[in-house]
C-alpha positions as CSV (number, residue, x, y, z in Angstrom):
1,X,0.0,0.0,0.0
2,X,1.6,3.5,-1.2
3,X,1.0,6.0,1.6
4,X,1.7,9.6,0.4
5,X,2.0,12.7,2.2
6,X,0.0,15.6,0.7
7,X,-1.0,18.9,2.0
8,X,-4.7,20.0,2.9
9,X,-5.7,22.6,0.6
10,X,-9.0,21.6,-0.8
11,X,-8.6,22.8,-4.7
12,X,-12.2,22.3,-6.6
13,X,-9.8,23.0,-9.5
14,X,-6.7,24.1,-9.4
15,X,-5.2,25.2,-6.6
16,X,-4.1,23.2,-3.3
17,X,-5.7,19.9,-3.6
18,X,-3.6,18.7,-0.8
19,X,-4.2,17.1,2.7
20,X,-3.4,17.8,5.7
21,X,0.1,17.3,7.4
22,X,-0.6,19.0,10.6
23,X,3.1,19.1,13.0
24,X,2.4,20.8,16.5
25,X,3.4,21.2,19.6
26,X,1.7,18.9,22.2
27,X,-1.0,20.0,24.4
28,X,-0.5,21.9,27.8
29,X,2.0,20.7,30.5
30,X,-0.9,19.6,32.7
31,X,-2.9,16.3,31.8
32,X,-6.2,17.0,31.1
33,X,-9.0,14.5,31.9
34,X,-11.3,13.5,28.9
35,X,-14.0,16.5,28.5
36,X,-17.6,15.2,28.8
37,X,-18.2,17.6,25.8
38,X,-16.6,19.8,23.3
39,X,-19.5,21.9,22.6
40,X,-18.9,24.7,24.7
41,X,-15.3,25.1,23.4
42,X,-16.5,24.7,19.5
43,X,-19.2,27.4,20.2
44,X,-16.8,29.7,21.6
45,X,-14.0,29.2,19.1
46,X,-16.0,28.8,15.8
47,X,-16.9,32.6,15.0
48,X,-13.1,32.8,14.8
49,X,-12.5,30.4,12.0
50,X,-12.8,31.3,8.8
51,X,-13.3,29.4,5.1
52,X,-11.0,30.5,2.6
53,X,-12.2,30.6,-1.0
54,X,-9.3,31.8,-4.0
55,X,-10.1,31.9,-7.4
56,X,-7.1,32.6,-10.4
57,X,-7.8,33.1,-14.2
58,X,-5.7,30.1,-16.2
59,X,-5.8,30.7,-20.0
60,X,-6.3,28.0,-22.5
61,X,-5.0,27.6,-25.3
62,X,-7.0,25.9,-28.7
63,X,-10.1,23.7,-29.0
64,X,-10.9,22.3,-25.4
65,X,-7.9,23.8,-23.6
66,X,-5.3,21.3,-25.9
67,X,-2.2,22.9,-26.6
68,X,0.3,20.7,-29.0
69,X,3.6,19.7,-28.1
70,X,5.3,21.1,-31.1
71,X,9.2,21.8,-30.7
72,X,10.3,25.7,-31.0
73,X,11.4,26.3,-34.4
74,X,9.6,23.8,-35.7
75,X,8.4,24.0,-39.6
76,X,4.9,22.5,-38.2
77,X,5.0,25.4,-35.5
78,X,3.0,28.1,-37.5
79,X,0.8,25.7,-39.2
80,X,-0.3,24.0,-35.9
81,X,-1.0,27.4,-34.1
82,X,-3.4,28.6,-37.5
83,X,-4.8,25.0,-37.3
84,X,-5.1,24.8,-32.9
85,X,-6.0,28.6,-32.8
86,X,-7.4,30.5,-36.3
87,X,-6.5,34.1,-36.8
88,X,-8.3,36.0,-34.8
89,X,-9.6,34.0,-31.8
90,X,-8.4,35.1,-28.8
91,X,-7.4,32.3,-26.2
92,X,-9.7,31.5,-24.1
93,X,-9.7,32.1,-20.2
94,X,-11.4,30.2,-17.3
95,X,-11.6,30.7,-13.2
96,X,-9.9,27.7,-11.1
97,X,-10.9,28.4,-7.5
98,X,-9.8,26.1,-4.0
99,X,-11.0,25.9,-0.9
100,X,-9.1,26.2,2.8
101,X,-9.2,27.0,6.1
102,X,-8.2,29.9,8.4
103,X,-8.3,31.8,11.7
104,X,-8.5,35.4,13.0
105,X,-6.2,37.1,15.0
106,X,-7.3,39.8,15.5
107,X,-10.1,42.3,15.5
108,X,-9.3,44.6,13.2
109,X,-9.1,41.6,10.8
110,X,-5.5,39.6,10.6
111,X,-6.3,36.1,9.3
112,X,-3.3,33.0,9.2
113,X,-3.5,30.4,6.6
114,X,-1.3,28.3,4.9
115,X,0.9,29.6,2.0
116,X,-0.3,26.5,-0.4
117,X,-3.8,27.6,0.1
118,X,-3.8,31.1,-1.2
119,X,-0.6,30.8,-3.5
120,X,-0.9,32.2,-7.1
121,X,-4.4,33.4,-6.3
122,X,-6.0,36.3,-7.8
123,X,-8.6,36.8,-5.6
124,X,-9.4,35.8,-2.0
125,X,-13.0,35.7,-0.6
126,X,-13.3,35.0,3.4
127,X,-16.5,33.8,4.8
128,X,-17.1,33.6,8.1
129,X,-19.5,31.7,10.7
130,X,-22.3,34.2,10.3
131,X,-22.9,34.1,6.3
132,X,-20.6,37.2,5.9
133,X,-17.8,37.3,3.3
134,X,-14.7,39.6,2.8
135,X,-12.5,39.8,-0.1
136,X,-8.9,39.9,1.4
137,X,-5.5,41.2,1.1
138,X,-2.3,39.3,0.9
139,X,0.1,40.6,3.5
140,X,2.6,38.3,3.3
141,X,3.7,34.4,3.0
142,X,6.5,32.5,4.0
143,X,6.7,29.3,1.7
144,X,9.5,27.8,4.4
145,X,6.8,26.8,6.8
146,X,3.8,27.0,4.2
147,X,2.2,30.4,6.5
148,X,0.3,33.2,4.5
149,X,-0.8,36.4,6.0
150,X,-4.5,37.9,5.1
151,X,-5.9,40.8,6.0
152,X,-9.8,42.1,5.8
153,X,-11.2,45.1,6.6
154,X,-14.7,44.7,9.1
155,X,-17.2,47.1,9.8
156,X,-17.1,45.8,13.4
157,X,-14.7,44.1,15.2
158,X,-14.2,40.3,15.0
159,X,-13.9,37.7,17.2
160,X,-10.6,36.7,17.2
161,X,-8.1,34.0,18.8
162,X,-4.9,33.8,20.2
163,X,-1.6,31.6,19.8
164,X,-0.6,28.8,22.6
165,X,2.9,27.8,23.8
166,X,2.8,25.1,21.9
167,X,6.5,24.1,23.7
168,X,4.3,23.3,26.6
169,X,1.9,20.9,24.8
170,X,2.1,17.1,25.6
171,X,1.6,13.9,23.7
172,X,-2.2,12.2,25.0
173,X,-3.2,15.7,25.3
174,X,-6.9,16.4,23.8
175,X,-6.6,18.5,20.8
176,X,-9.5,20.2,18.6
177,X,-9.7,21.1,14.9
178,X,-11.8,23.5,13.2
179,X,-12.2,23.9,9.3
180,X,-13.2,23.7,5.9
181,X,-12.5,19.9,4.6
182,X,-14.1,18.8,1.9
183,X,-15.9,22.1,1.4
184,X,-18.0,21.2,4.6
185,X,-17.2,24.5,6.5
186,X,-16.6,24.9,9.5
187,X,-16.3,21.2,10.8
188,X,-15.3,20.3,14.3
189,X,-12.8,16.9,14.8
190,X,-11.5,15.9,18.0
191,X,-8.2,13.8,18.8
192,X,-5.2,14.2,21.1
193,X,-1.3,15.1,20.4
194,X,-0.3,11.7,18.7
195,X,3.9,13.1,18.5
196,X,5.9,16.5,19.1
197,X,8.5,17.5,17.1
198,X,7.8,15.7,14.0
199,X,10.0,17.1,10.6
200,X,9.1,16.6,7.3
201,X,11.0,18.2,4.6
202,X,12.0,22.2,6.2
203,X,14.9,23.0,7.6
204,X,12.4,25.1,9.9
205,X,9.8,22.2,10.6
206,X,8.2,21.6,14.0
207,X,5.2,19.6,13.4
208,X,2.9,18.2,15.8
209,X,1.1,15.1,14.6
210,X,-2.5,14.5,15.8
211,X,-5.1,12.0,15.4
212,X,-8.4,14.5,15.3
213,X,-9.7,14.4,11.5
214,X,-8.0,16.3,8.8
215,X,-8.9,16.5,5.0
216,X,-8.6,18.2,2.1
217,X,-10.1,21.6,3.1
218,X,-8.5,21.8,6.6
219,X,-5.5,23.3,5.2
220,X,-4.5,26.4,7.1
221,X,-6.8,25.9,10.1
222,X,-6.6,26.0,13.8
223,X,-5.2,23.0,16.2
224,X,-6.8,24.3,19.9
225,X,-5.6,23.1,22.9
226,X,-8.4,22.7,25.3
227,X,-7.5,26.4,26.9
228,X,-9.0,27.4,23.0
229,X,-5.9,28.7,22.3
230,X,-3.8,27.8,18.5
231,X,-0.8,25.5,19.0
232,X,-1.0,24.5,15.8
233,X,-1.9,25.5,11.8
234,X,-3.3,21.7,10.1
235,X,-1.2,21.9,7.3
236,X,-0.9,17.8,5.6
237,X,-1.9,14.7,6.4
238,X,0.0,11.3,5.7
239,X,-2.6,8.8,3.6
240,X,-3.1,6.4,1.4
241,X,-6.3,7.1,-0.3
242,X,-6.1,11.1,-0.1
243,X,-8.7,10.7,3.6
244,X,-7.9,11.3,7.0
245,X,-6.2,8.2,8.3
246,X,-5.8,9.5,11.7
247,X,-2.3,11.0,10.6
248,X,-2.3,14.8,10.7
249,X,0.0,17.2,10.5
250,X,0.4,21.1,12.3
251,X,3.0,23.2,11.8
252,X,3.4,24.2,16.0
253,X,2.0,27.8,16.8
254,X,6.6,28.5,18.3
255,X,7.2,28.8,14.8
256,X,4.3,29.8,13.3
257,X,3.6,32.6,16.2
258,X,7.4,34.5,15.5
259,X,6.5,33.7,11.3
260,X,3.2,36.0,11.9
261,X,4.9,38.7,13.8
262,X,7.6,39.5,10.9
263,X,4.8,39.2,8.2
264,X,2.6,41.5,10.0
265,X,5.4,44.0,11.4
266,X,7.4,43.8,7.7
267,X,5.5,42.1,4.8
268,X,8.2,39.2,4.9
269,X,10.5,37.3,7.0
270,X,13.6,38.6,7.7
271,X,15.3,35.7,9.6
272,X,18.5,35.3,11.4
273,X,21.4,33.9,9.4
274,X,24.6,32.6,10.8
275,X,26.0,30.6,7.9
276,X,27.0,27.5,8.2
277,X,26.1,23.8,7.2
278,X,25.6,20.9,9.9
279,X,25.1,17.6,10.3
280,X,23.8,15.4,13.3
281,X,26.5,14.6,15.8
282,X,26.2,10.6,16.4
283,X,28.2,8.4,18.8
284,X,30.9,7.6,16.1
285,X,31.5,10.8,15.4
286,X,31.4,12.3,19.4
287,X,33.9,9.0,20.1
288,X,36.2,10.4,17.2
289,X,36.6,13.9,18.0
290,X,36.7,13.1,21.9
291,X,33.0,14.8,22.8
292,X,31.7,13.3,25.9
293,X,28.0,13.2,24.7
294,X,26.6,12.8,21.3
295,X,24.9,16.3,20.8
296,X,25.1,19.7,19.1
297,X,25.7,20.4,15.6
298,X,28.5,19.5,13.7
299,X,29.9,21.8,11.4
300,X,30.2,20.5,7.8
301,X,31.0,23.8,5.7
302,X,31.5,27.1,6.2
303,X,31.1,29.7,3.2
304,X,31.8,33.5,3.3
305,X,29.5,34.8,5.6
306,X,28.9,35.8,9.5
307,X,30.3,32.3,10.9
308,X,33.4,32.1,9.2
309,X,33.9,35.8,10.0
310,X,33.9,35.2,13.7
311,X,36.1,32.2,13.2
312,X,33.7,29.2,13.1
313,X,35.4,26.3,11.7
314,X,34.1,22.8,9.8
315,X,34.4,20.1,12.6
316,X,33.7,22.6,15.2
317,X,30.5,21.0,17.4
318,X,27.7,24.2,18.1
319,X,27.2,23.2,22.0
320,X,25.2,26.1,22.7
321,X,23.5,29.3,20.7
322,X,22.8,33.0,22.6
323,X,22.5,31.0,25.8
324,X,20.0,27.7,24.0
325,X,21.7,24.3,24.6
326,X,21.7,22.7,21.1
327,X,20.5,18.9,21.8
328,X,20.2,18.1,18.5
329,X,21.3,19.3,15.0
330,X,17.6,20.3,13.8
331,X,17.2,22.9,16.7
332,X,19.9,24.8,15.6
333,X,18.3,26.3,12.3
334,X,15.3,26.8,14.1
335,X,17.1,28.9,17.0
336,X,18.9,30.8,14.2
337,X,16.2,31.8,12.7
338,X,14.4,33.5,15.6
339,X,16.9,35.3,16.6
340,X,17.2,39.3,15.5
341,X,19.2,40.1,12.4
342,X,22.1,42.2,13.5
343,X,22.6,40.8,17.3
344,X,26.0,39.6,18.3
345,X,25.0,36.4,20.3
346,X,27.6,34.4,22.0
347,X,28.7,31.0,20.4
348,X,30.2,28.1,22.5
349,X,31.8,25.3,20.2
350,X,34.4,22.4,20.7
351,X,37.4,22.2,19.1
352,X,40.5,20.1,19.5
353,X,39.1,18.5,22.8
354,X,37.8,21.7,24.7
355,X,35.6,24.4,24.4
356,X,35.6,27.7,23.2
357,X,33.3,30.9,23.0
358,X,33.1,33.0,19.9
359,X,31.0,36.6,19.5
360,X,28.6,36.4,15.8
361,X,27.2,38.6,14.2
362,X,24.0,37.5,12.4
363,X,23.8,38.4,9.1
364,X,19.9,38.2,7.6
365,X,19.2,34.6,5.8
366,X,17.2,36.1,2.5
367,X,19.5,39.0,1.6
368,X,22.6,35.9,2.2
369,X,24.8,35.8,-0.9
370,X,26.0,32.0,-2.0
371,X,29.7,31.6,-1.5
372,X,32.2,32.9,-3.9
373,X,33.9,29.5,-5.7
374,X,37.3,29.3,-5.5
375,X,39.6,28.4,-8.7
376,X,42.2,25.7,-8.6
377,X,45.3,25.7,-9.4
378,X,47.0,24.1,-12.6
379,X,46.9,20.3,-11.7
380,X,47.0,19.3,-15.3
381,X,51.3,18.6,-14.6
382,X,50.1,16.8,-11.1
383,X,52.0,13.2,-10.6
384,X,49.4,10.9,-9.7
385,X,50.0,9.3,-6.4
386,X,48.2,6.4,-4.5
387,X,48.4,4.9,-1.6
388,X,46.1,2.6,0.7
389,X,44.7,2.5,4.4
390,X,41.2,1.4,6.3
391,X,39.9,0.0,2.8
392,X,40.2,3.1,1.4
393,X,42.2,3.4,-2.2
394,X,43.8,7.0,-2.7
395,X,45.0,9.3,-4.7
396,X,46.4,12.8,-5.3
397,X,44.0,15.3,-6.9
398,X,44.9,15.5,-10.9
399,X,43.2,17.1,-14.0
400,X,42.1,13.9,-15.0
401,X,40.4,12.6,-12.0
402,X,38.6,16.1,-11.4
403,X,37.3,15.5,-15.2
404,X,36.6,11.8,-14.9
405,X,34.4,12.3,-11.2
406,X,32.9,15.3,-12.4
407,X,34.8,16.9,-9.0
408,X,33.8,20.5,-8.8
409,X,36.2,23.1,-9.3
410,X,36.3,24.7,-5.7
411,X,36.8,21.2,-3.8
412,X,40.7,20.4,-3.0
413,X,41.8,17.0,-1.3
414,X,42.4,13.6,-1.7
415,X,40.1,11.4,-3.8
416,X,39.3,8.4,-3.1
417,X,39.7,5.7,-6.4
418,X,38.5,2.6,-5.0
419,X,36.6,1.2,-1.8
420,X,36.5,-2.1,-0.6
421,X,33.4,-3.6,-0.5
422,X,33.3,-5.3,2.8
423,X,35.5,-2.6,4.7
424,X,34.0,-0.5,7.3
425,X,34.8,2.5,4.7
426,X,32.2,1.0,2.5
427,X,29.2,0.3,5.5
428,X,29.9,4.3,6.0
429,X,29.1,5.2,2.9
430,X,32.3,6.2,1.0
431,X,32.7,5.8,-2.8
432,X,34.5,6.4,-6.0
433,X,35.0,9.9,-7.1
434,X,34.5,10.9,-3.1
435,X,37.1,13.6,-1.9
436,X,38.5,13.7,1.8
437,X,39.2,17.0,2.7
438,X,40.3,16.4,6.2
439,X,40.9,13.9,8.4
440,X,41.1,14.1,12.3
441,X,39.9,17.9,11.7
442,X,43.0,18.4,9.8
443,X,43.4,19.4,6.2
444,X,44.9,16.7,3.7
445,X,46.2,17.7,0.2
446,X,48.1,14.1,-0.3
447,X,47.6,10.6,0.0
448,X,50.3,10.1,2.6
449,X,48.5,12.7,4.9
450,X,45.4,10.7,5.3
451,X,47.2,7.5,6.1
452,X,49.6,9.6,8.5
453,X,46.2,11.3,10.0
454,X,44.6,7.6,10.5
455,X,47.7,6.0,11.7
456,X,47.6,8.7,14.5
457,X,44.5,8.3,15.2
458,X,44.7,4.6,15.7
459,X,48.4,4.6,18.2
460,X,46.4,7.2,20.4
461,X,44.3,4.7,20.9
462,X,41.3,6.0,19.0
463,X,38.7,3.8,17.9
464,X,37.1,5.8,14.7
465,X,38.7,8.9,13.2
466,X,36.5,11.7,12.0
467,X,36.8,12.5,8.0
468,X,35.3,15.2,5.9
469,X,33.9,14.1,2.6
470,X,33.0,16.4,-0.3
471,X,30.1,14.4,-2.7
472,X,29.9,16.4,-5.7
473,X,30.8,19.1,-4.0
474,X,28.6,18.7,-0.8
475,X,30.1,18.0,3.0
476,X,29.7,15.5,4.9
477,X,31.4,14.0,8.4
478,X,31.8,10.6,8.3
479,X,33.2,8.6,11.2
480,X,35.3,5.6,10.1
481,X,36.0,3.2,12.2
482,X,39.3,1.7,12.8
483,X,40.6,-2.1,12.9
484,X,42.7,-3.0,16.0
């Protein structure tokens, strides 16, 4: 059975037929005993929930929308467009409109949906509880974690409601949805916080999973803790057959909550870059580079930009981040991101067995320039040079192996020929056309340095030794083990 994850948009047309993936925080920290009835807490919360109607003009091109797949330049191209579209007729244009959820935030009319809901829409159309309908303004998105922006402008105030710690919520915890699915608005499910935490493809996702009933529709809509406040915005669901399965996804209201501020306060997101790339820190690799504990974030690369300026290094572990204790890699990017462009924040890393404390400042993550690519130098008169260790095949970078591994021109090192198959090199996942770029957080430029770096490792009685591998150009940390 093919179980697919798809987001919760419900697109009579064109535009987000998805389902639900809803990731949010868990319920409050105090257990909460089964409610004899939701009613109450639906009444109260409803008027606040909105259905989200876009519509967007697509234009079609010949008889019944058909457009031929002639080549440009084609000798057939002019004949097929007279024959597909005679001289004179004008292409013709239809509306596509979709369906979603959303909530109000406030009185004066600030409504949160998801980006996928209202994305490429030329008109939006809110209608609320009582009948009423809005057209609405698009203040801002945020396609990172899928969170759109809407504004309306009431005659009267409107009920509104208000985001939840959602860092406080707890998995058994009673949850409640409110929404649109299936164009049914304003349908209530119940459930609890199935998981915390959950990622699914953002470097910024923080998705609670819930059981309570989400379909296509629910895209964009509250996840109330039983206080009635948002911990959560339903965003996708995980299914086989496009229905609820009791899999749903809310993107937590501690990322959504800072998301809304900068959208409101700026029209965009302006998020905290520090400029670096990471990796999970695993017991292989903290037993390699003499960590105590496997946490923190291990630094893979570091390009131009505000880490490498205050001396971050690759193979330096982020411990902890303007006074947050990084755990785990994922927490770091998240962290970041929050924080203000343009603060210095204090940086503790380790480095050659200790720690130390370095002073960044943040640059801003959308205005951040890719690295500059460095040239190489003439290796076309390079004397190829091999040599062997830990299963591992090497050789000195040339002209001919750059060309023959398709080796990008800004990566220097050692590549690796040949792997044996049943080494531990090959379990780890090094291969062919792989360059090592250091080894035991030193740089290598030779064959001889990475068996001198490995040898080292092993007579100080090491029993893996921490190498970093470029992949086509991307870094990773590998931690090879080493025979006794």
């Amino acid at each position: 059975m093919r179980m697919t994850i798809a987001r919760t948009g419900n697109a009579a047309l064109a535009l987000c037929l998805g389902l639900g993936i809803v990731m949010a925080d868990v319920a409050p920290a105090t257990a909460q005993a089964r409610p004899d009835s939701f009613a109450e807490l639906a009444e109260r919360l409803s008027p606040s929930v909105v259905n989200i109607t876009t519509s967007q003009t697509i234009t079609e091109q010949g008889p019944g929308g058909m457009s031929p797949m002639i080549p440009e330049g084609s000798p057939f191209e002019d004949f097929f467009r007279e024959f597909m579209q005679p001289e004179g007729q004008v292409p013709r244009s239809r509306q596509a409109s979709a369906l979603g959820s959303g909530f109000v935030i406030s009185a004066d009319g600030f409504i949160v949906t998801n980006n996928h809901v209202i994305e490429e829409a030329d008109e939006i159309l809110i209608e609320f509880l009582d009948g009423n309908e809005l057209p609405a303004e698009l203040i801002g998105t945020d396609p990172r974690t899928d969170v759109a922006l809407l504004k309306v402008e009431p005659e009267e105030p409107l009920p509104f409601v208000e985001f939840g710690d959602s860092d406080t919520a707890r998995v058994g915890e009673w949850v409640l949805a409110i929404g649109n699915p299936l164009g049914q608005g304003f349908s209530v499910s119940a459930g609890i916080v199935s998981a915390r935490n959950r990622e699914l493809s953002g470097s910024y996702d923080d998705f609670i999973q819930t059981d309570a009933a989400i379909n296509r529709g629910n895209s964009g809509g509250p996840l109330f803790n039983m206080n009635g406040e948002v911990i959560g915005v339903n965003t996708a669901i995980l299914s086989p057959n496009g229905g609820s399965i009791g899999i749903g996804f809310s993107m937590s209201s501690a990322v959504v909550s800072g998301v809304v501020d900068q959208l409101r306060e700026f029209g965009e997101t302006r998020r905290g870059w520090l400029g670096v790339r990471i990796q999970p820190v695993d017991e292989g690799v903290a037993e390699a580079i003499g960590l105590e504990d496997a946490r923190g974030a291990l630094v893979a690369d570091v390009p131009s930009g505000p880490a490498a300026e205050a001396g971050i290094e690759a193979g330096d572990v982020i411990l902890t981040f303007d006074g947050t204790e990084i755990e785990e890699m994922r927490e770091l990017p998240r962290v970041v991101a929050a924080t203000e462009v343009g603060k210095a924040v204090r940086v503790v890393v380790f480095r050659d067995g200790r720690t130390r404390t370095l002073s960044v400042t943040l640059g801003r993550l959308e205005e951040a320039d890719s690295a500059e690519v460095a040239t190489v130098e003439d290796e076309k008169g390079e004397t190829p040079r091999t040599a062997e260790v830990a299963g591992l095949t090497l050789q000195n970078m040339t002209a001919d192996l750059r060309e023959a591994f398709d080796i990008p021109d800004n990566v220097r090192g050692v590549v690796i020929s040949d792997v044996d198959a049943e080494s531990n090199a090959y379990e780890r996942g090094l291969r062919s056309g792989q360059v090592i770029v250091e080894v035991g957080q030193r740089s290598v430029a030779d064959p001889d340095d990475v068996v001198e770096a490995v040898e080292a490792a092993r007579e100080a009685g090491r029993k893996s030794v921490l190498m970093l591998v470029r992949d086509q150009g991307e870094p990773r940390f590998i931690a090879l083990e080493l025979a006794d």
